[in-house]
C-alpha positions as CSV (number, residue, x, y, z in Angstrom):
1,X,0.0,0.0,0.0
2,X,1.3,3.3,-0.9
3,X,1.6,6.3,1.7
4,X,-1.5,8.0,-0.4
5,X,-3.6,5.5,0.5
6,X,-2.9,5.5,4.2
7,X,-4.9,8.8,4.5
8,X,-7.6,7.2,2.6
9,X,-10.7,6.5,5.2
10,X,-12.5,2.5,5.0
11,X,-15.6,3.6,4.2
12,X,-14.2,5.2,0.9
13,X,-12.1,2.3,-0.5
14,X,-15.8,0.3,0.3
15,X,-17.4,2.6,-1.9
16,X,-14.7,2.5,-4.6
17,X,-15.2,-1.4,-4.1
18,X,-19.0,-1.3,-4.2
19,X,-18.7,1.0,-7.6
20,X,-17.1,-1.9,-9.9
21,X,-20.3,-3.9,-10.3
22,X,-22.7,-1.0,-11.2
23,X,-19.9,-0.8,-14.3
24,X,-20.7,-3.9,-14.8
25,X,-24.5,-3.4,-14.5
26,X,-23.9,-0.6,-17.3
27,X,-22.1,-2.9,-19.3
28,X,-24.8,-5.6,-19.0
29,X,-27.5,-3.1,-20.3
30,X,-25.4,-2.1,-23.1
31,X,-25.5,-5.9,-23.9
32,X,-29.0,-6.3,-23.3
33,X,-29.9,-3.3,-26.3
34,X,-28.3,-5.6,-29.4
35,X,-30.3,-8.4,-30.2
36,X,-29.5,-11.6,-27.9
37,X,-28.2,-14.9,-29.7
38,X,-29.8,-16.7,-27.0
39,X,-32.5,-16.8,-24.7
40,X,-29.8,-19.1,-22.1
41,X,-27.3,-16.8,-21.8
42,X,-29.1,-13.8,-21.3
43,X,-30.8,-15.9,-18.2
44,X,-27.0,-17.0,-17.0
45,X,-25.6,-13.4,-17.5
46,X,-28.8,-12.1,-15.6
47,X,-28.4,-14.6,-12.7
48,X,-24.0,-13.7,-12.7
49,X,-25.0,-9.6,-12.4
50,X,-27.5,-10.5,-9.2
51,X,-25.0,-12.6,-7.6
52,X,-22.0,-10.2,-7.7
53,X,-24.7,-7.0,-6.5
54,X,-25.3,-9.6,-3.4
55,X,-21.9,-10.7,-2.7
56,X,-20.9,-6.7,-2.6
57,X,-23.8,-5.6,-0.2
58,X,-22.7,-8.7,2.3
59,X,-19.4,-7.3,2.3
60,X,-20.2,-3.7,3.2
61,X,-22.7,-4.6,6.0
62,X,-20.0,-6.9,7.4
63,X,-17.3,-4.6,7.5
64,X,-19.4,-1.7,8.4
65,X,-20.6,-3.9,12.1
66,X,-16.7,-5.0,12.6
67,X,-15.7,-1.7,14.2
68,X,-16.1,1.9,14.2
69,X,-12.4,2.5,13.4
70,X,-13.3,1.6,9.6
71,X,-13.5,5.6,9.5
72,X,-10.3,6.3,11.0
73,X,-7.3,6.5,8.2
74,X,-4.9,3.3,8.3
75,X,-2.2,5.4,9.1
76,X,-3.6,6.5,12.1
77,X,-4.5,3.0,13.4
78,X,-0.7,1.9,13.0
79,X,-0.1,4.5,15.3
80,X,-2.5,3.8,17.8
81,X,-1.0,0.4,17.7
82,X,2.3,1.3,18.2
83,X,1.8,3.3,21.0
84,X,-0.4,0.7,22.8
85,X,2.6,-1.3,22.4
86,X,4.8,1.2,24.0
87,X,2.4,1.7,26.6
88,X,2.7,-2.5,27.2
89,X,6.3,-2.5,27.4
90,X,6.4,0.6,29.9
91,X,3.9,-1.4,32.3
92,X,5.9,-4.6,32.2
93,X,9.4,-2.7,32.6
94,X,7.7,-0.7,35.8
95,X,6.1,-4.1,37.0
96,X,9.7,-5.7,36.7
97,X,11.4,-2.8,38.6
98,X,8.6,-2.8,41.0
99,X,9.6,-6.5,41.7
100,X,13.1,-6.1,42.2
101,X,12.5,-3.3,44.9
102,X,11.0,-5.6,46.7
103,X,13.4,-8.2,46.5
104,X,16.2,-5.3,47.1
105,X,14.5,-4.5,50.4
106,X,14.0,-8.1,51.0
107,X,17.7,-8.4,50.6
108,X,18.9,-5.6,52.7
109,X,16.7,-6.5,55.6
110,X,18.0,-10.2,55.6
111,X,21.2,-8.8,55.9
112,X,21.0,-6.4,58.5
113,X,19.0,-9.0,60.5
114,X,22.3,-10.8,60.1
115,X,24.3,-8.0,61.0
116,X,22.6,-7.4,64.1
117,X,23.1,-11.2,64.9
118,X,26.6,-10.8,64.5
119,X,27.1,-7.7,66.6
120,X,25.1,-9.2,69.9
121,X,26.9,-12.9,69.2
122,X,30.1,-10.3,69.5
123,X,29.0,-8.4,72.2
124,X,29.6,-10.7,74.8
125,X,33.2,-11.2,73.9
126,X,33.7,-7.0,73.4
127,X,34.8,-7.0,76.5
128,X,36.8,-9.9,77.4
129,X,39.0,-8.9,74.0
130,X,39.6,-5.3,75.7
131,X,40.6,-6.8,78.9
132,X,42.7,-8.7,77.3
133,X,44.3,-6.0,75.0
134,X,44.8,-3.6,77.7
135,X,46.3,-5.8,79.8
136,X,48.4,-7.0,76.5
137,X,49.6,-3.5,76.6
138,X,50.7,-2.9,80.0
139,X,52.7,-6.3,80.1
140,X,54.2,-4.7,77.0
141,X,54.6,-1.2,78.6
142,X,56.7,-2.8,81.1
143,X,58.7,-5.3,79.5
144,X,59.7,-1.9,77.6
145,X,60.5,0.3,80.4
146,X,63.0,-2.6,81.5
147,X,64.6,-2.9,77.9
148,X,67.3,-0.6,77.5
149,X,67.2,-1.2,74.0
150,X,63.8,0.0,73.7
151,X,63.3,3.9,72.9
152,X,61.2,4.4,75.9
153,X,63.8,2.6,78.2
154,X,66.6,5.0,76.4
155,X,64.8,8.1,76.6
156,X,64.6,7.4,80.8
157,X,68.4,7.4,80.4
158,X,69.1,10.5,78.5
159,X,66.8,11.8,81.1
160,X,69.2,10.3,84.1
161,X,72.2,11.0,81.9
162,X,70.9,15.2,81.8
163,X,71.3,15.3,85.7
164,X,74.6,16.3,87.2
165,X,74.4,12.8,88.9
166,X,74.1,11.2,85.5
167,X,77.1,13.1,84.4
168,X,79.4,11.4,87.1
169,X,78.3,7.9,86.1
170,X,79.0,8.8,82.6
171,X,82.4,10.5,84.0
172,X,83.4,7.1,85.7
173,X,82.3,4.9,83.1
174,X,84.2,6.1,80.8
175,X,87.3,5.2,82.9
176,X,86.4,3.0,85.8
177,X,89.5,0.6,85.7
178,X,91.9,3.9,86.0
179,X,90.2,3.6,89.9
180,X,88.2,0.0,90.7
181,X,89.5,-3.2,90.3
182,X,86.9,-6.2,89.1
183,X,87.1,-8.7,89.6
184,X,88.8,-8.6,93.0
185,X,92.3,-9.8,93.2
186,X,91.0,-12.0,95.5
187,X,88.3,-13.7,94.1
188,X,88.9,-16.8,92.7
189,X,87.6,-18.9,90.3
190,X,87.6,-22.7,89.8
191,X,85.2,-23.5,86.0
192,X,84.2,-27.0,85.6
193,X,85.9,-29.8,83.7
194,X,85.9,-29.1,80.1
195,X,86.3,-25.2,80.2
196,X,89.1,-23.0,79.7
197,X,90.0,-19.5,80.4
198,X,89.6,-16.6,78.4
199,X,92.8,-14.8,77.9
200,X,92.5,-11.1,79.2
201,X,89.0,-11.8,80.9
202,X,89.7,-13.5,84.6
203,X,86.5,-15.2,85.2
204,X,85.0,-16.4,82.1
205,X,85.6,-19.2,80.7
206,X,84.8,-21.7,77.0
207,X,84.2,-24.7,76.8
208,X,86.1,-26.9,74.9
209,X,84.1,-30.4,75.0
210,X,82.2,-31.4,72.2
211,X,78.8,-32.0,73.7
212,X,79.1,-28.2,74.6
213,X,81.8,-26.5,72.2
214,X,81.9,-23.0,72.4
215,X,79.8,-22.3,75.7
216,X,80.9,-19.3,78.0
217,X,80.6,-19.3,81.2
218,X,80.8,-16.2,83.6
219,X,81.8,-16.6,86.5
220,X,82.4,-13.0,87.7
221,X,80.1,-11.1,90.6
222,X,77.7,-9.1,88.4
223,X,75.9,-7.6,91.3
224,X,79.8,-5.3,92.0
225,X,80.1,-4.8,88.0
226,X,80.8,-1.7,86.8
227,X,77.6,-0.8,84.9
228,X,75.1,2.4,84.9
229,X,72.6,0.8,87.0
230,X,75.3,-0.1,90.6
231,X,77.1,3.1,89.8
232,X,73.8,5.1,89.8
233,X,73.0,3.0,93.0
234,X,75.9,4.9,94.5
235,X,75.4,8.2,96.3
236,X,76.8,11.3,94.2
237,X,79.6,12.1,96.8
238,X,81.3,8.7,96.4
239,X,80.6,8.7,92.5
240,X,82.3,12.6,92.4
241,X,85.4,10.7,94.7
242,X,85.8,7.7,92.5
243,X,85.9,10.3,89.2
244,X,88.2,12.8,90.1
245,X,90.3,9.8,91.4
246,X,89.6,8.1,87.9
247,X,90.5,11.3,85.9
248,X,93.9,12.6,87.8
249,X,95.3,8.3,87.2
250,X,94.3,8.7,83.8
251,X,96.5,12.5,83.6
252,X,99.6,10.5,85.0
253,X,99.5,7.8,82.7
254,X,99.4,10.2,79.6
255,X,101.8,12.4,80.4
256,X,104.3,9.0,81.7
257,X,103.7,7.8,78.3
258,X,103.1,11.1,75.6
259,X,104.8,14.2,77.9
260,X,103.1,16.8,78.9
261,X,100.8,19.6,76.5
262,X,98.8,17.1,74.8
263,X,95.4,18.5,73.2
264,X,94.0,15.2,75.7
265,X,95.7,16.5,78.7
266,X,93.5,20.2,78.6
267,X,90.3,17.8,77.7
268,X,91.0,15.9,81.0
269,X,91.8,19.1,83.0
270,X,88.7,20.7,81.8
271,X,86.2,17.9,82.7
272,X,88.2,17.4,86.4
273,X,87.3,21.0,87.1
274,X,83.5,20.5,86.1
275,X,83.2,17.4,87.8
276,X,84.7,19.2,91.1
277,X,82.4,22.0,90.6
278,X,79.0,19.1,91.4
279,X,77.2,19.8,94.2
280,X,76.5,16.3,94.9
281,X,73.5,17.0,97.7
282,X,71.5,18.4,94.5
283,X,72.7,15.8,92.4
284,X,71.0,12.9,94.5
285,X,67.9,15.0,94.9
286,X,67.6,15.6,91.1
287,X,68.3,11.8,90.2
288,X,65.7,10.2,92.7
289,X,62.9,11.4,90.2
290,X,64.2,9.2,87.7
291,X,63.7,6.3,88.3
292,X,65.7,3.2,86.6
């Protein structure tokens, strides 16, 4: 069908329909004016025009009781139609989203439900976890405080060591064995079978057996060591003694072995004036706040 004929209403392309047998009626009459050959045809031809007038008005009544859209134009109909099918497809695609809400919200309050669950099955073990991380923590906190590898346990000594008490220890640990003697002469030492002494440390001793090669064995008081922790236990008046004693040994020695004038000399002279110059009453007082 061409696009000029979709404007075309029904009810005219009936009537064109309806107009082809009155032709034909015309035509019949024409044939009916010249003389008939025979009486049996003109009957048959007669009988053929009726027919086809019938066969035509059934048509029309039909189609004019199927619907009143036979007046509408067929390009408007396919129009209608497609927009009913728009209309069709919008409703199921809302229908399908309306569905799948629910089944979202079906979802998401399954899985707080769950959620919920989870938290009061957890609850009840909240707190038993923070005891147990807090007390985690302090058994930490300590073990670090008595570390002196750790950077809290080294920041407590640069604290002691910025005290003039902490100064003397430093003082006399840098030269303790110009004044103290450890071990004692007089302690003596007898290692077990198997060991050996360790040349230029009196006191410890390796092993030589196989079961236990290489072992060392010390043998030596620790609690009379000369270490930061029994010097600090000292007051400051015997730590001040035991420096400037440390400090004028150390002068003779140097100027025995180098002469005198050394750049080391004036270094020693100038830290035996400053220890000297501690007040070593202050000194304990300042120091007893840290504590070791």
């Amino acid at each position: 069908m061409s696009d000029s004929e979709d404007d075309v209403l029904v009810s005219e392309l009936i009537k064109k329909e309806s107009e082809t047998p009155q032709h034909a009626d015309k035509e019949d009459k024409a044939e009916q004016q010249l003389p008939p050959k025979n009486e049996n045809e003109v009957a048959v031809k007669e009988e053929k025009s009726s027919n086809d007038v019938k066969n035509d008005v059934a048509e029309k009544i039909i189609e004019d009781d199927d619907d009143s859209d036979d007046n509408i134009p067929i390009a408007e109909l396919l129009k209608r139609k497609t927009k009913q099918k728009a209309e069709e497809t919008v409703a199921a695609t809302e229908q399908r989203k309306s569905m799948n809400g629910a089944t979202t919200k079906r979802t998401i309050s399954i899985n707080n439900k769950k959620l919920q669950e989870k938290k009061l099955s957890n609850a009840s073990t909240t707190k038993k976890d923070i005891n147990k991380i807090n007390s985690n923590d302090n058994l930490k906190k300590r073990k670090l405080e008595n570390d002196p590898s750790s950077s809290t346990s080294c920041s407590i000594y640069s604290d002691y060591y910025e005290t003039r008490k902490g100064f003397l220890v430093q003082t006399l640990l840098r030269r303790w064995w110009y004044v103290i003697q450890w071990p004692r002469e007089s302690d003596q030492f007898t290692p077990p079978p198997g060991y050996e002494g360790l040349d230029g440390f009196r006191g410890v001793f390796v092993c030589t057996n196989t079961a236990n090669l290489g072992h060392i064995l010390d043998m030596r008081d620790h609690k009379t060591c000369p270490c930061l922790v029994n010097f600090a236990n000292k007051p400051a008046e015997e730590l001040k003694t035991l420096c400037v004693q440390a400090i004028k040994e150390q002068l003779r020695q140097l100027i025995d072995s180098e002469g005198s004038g050394s750049k080391l000399e004036r270094q020693l002279k100038d830290e035996l004036k400053e220890v000297e110059a501690v007040k070593t009453d202050k000194a304990d007082k300042f120091a007893a706040k840290i504590k070791l």
